[in-house]
C-alpha positions in Angstrom: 57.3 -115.2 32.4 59.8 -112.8 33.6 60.1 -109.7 31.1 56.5 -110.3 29.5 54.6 -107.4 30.9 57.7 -105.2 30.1 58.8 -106.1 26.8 56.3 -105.7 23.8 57.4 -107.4 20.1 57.4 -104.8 17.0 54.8 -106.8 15.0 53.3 -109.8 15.3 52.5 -112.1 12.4 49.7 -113.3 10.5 48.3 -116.8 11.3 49.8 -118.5 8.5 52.7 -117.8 6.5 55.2 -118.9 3.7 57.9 -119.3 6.0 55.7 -121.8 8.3 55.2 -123.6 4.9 58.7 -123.7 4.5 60.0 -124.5 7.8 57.3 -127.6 8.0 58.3 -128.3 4.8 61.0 -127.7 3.7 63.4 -130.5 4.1 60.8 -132.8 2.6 60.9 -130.6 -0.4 65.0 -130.5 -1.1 64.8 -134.5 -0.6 62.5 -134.4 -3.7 63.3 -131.3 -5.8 66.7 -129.9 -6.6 67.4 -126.1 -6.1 68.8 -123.0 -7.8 71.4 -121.1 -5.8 68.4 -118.1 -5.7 66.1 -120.5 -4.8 67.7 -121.7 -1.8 68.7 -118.3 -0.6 64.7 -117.3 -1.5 64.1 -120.3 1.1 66.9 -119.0 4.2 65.4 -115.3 3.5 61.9 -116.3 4.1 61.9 -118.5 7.0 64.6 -116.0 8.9 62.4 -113.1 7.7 62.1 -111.0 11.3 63.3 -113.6 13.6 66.7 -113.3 16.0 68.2 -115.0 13.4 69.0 -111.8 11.7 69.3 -109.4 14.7 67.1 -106.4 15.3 66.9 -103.3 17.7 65.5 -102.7 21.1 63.4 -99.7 21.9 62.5 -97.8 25.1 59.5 -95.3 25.5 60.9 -91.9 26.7 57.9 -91.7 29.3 57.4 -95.0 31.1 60.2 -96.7 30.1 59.4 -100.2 28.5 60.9 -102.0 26.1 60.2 -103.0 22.5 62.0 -105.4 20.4 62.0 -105.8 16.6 63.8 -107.9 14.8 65.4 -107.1 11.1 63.9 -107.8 7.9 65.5 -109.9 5.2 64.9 -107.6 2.1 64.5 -110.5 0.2 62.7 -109.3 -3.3 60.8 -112.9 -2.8 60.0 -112.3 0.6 55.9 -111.8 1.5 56.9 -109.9 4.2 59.3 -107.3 2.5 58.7 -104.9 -0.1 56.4 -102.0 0.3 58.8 -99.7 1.9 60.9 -100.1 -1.5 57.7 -99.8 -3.7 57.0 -96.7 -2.2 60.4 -95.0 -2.8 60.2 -96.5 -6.7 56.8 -95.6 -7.2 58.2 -92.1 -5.9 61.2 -92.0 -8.5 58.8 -93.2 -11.6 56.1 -90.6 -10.5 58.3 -87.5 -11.2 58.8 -88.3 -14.6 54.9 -88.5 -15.4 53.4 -85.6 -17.6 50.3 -84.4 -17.2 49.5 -86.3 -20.8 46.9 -89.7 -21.3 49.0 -92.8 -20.1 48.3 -96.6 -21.3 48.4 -99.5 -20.1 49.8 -102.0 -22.3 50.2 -106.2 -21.2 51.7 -108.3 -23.2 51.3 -112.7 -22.7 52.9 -115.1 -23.9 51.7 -118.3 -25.3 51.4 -121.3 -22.5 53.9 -123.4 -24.5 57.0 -121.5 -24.0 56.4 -121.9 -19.9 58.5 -125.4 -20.3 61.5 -123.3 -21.8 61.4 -120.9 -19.0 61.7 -123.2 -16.1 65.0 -124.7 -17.9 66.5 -120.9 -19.3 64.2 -118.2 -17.5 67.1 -115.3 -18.0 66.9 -116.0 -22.0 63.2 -116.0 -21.9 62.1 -113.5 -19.8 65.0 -111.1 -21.8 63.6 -111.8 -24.9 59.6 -110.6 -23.9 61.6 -107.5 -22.9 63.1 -107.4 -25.9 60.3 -108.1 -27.7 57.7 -106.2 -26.0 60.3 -102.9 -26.2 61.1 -103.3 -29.8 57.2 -103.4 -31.1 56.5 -100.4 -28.4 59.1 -98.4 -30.3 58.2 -99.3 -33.8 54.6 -98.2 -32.9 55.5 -95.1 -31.5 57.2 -94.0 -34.4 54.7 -95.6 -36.8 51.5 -94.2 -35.4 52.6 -91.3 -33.4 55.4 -90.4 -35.5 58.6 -90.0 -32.8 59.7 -91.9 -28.9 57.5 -92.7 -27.1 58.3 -93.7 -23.3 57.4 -96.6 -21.1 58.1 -98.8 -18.5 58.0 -102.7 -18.4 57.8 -105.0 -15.5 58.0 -108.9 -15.5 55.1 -110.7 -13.8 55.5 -114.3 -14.2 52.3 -115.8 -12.1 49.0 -116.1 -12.0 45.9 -116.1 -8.9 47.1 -119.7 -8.4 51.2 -119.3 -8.6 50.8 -121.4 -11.7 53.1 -120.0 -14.9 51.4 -117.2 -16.7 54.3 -114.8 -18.2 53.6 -111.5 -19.1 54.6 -108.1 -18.9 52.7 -104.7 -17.6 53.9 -101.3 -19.3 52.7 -97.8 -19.1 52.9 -96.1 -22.0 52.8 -92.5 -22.6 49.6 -91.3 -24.9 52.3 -89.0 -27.1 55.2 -89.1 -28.9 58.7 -86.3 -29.2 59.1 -86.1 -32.8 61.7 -84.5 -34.8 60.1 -82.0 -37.4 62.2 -79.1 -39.4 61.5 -76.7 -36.8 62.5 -78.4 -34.3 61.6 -81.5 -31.7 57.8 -81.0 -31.0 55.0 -83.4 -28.3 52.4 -84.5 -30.7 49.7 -86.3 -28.1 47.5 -89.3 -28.8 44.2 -89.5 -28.8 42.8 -90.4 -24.8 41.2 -93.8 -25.9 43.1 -94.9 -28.5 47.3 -95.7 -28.6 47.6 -98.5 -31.0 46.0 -101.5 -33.1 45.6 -104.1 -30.7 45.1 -106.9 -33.3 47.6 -106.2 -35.3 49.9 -104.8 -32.5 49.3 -108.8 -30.9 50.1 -110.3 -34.4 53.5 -108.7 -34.5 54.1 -109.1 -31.1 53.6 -113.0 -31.1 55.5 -113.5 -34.5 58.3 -110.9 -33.3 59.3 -113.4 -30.2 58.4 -115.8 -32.2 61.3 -115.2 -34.5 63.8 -114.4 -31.7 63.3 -117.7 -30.2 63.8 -119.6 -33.5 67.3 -117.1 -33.3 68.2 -118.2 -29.6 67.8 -122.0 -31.0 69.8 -121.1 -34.1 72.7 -119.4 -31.7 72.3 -122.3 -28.9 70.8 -125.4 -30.4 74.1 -126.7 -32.0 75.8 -126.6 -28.7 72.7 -128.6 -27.4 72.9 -131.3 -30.0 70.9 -134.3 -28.8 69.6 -132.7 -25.8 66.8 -130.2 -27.7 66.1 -127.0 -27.2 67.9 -125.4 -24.1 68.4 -128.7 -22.4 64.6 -129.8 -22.9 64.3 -133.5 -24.5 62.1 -133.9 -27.6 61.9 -130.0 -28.2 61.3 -129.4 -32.1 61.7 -125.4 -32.3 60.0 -125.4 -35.8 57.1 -127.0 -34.7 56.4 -125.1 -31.3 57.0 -122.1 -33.2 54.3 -122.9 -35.7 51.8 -124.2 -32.8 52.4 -120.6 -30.9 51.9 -118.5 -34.3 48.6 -120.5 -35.0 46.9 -118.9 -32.0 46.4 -115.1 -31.1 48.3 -113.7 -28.5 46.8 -112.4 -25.6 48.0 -107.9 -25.8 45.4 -105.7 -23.6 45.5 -102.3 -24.0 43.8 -99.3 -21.8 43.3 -95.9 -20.9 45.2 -95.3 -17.6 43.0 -93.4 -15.3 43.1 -89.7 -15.2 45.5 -89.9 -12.7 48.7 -92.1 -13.9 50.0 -92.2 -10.6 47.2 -95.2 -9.6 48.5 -96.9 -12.4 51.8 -97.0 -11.4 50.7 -98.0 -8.1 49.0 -100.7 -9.6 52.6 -101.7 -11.5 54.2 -101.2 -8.3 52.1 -104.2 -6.8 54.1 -106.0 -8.9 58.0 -104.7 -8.8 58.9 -106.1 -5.3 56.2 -108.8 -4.9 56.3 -112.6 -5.1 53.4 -115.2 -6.3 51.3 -114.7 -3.4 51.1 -112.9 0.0 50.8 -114.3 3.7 47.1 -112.9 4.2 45.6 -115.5 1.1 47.0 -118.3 3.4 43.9 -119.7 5.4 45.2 -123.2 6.5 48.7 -125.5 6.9 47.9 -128.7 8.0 48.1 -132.4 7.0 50.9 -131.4 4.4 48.3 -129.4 2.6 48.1 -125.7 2.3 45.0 -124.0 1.6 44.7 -120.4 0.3 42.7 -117.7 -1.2 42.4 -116.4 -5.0 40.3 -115.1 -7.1 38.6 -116.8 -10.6 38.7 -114.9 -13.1 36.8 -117.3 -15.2 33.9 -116.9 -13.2 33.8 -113.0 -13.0 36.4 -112.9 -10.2 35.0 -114.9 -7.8 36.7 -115.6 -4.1 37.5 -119.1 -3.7 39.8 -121.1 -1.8 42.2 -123.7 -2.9 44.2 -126.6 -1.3 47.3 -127.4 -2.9 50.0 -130.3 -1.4 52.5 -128.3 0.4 55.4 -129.7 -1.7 53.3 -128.1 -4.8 52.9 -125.5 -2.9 56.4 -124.5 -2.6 57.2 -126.2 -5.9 54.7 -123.0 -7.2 56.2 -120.4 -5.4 60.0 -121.0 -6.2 59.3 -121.4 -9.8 58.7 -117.2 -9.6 62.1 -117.0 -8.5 64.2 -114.5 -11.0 67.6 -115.9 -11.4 70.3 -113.5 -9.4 71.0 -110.2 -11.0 67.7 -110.3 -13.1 65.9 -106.6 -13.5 62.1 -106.9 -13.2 61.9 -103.6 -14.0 63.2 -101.2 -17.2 62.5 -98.0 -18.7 62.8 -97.8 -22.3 62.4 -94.2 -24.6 61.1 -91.3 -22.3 61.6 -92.9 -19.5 65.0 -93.6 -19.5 67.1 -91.9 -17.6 69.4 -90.9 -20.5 65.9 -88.9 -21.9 65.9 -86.1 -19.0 66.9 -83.2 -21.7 63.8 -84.2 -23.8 61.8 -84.6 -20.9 62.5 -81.1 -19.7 61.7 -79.9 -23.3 58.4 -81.7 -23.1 57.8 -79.9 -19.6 58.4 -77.0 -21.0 56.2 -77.6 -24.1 53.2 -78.5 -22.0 53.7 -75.4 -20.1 55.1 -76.6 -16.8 59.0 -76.1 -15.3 61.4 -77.7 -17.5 63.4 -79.0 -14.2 62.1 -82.3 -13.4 60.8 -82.1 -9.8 63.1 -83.6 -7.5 62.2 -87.2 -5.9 60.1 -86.7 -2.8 62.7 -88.0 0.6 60.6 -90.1 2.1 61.0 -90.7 5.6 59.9 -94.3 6.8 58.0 -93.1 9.8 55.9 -90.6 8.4 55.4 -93.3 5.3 54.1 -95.8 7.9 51.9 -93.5 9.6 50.5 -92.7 6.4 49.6 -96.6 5.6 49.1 -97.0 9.7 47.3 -94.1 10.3 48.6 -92.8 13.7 52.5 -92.6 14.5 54.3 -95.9 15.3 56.7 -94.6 17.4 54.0 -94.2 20.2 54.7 -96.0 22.9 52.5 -99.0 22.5 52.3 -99.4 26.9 51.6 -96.5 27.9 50.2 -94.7 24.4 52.1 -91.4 25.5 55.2 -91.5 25.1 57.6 -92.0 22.2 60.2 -95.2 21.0 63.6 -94.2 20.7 66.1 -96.7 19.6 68.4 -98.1 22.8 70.1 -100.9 21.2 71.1 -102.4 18.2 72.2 -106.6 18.3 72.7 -109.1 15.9 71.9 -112.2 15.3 70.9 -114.2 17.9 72.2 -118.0 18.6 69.6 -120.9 18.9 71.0 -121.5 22.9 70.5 -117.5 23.6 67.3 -117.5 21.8 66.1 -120.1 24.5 67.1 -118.2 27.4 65.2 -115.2 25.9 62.2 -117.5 25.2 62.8 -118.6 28.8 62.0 -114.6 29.9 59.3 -113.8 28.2 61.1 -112.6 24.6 59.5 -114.5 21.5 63.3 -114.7 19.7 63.6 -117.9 18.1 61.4 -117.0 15.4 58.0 -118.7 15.3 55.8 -115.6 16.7 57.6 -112.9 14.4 56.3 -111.9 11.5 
């Protein structure tokens, strides 16, 4: 090739990805299955994900001169490949409005039946475990620690495998602002104990419980003949009653001394889909084959092999419909809570202003997770990348001709 040994790429892709499953794929899938609008646009992001298909930026070292191309990202919320640099500046913004208190972590599940209702209405559904799970957390906090608490909830909808398994993580602050004759006051919890988990899973189950029964009551008439949200043969009184004869699945724990690995933890979560590129081992014979972990069997590593239509039929199920918050801060941790939070500082003996959020820059962030600079030159390891170019998208015919030189740009090596 011409340009080969004087053009690098910007990152080069794992062996096996989502998109490959998609572009192999794909078309046999939409023949079988029908699509959300998200969906599809989920399916586009993913497969153009750092290819000329979205444009990208040339480079030039400063010392010997050569080039390095990279191509954009499609900061896709569903895309494997995007994400972190977003976690980081979230997980930057929630992080200054910790306290040097005992944190919790609170999950709350939901019963395996209403899985069927949230493929058919997921933005009901998944807004009434917020609901839910927020309206408990409150009642508690003033119940057993005797004012607001604050928290923050985030949606997680799958499982090791990509099969359904709706829950919700919080953090939850060990303490409460309550409202006393002389004044608001920060009365802490104890460090190992926040609430009564059985009783807290009892009124969490029969609390969603009862708003279902109220979404049926509101919707159902509209519905008549068709069930409950569109499903055939759905008797709300009788799934309600199967779902309150079992005990609900609430965890509660300690959060480490330091919170901020928590939210870390949470932030794995906030701009993440079911499953990442590196847990695909093998796409071949319309099977895919990846990595996950049993937690049956004490978390063992083991590998499964799904048909790739599944596959994707798995994945796009985690989809949120357009517009849909994964994350919410309820109490202290909303954002209309900064007065009390600054009395709280102050109470606990630190600066009432809230620290500001750290500006991250992205190449310092990278060279953090990287651990040397990325802007050195990758040819000659001395000198530095500056940006020479921007260009957009590229056109299948100019893509060949770049193929043709010794530039990757129609997609398949970048990653």
């Amino acid at each position: 090739m011409l340009l080969d040994s004087f053009v690098a790429m910007g990152t080069k892709r794992p062996k096996y990805e989502v998109a490959d499953v998609f572009r192999k794929y794909g078309k046999a899938y939409r023949r079988q299955y029908s699509l959300t609008p998200e969906q599809s646009k989920a399916m586009w992001a993913i497969v153009e994900c750092r290819t000329a298909a979205l444009g990208g930026y040339v480079e030039q070292c400063d010392t010997c001169g050569k080039l390095r191309m990279c191509y954009c990202s499609c900061k896709s919320r569903d895309c494997p490949k995007c994400g972190a640099w977003e976690k980081a500046k979230w997980l930057a913004r929630l992080e200054r409005k910790l306290l040097p208190i005992p944190y919790f972590h609170v999950v709350f599940t939901t019963d395996h039946r209403i899985n069927g209702l949230a493929r058919v209405d997921p933005w009901r559904i998944y807004n009434l475990l917020f609901r839910t799970a927020a309206k408990v957390l409150k009642a508690y906090g003033q119940q057993y620690l005797g004012g607001e608490i604050g928290f923050t909830i985030v949606l997680h909808t799958w499982g090791q495998t990509m099969n359904e398994h709706i829950h919700v993580h919080c953090i939850v602050t060990g303490g409460a602002w309550q409202k006393t004759k002389d004044g608001p006051r920060w009365q802490s919890s104890k460090k190992t104990f926040l609430f009564p988990v059985k009783k807290l899973s009892r009124d969490f189950r029969d609390e969603f419980c009862e708003g279902l029964k109220q979404l049926y009551r509101r919707k159902g008439s509209a519905l008549a003949g068709e069930g409950l949200f569109g499903l055939e043969g759905v008797d709300v009184e009788k799934l309600v009653t199967q779902m309150r004869s079992k005990r609900w699945e609430v965890f509660i724990k300690p959060a480490p001394d330091d919170p901020k690995k928590l939210c870390d933890y949470l932030g794995k979560y906030t701009q993440k889909i079911a499953i990442s590129n590196y847990r695909i081992v093998d796409i071949s014979d319309g099977k895919v084959s990846f990595t996950y972990y049993d937690n049956r069997e004490g978390g063992t590593k083991k590998v499964m092999t799904l048909d790739a239509l599944e596959f994707i039929r798995r994945f796009l199920q985690h989809v949120l419909p357009a517009g849909f918050h994964r994350i919410r801060h309820y109490g202290l941790h909303h954002s209309s809570k900064r007065g009390a939070l600054e009395q709280i500082r102050e109470q606990l003996g630190l600066a009432p202003e809230l620290p500001e959020s750290p500006k991250l820059e992205l190449h310092e962030w990278l060279e953090s997770i990287l651990g040397q600079d990325p802007r050195v030159c990758p040819f000659c390891g001395e000198g530095r990348m500056f940006v020479r170019t921007e260009f957009g998208p590229i056109s299948p015919l100019k893509g060949k001709v770049l193929s043709f030189l010794g530039i990757p740009a129609r997609g398949e090596v970048m990653g």
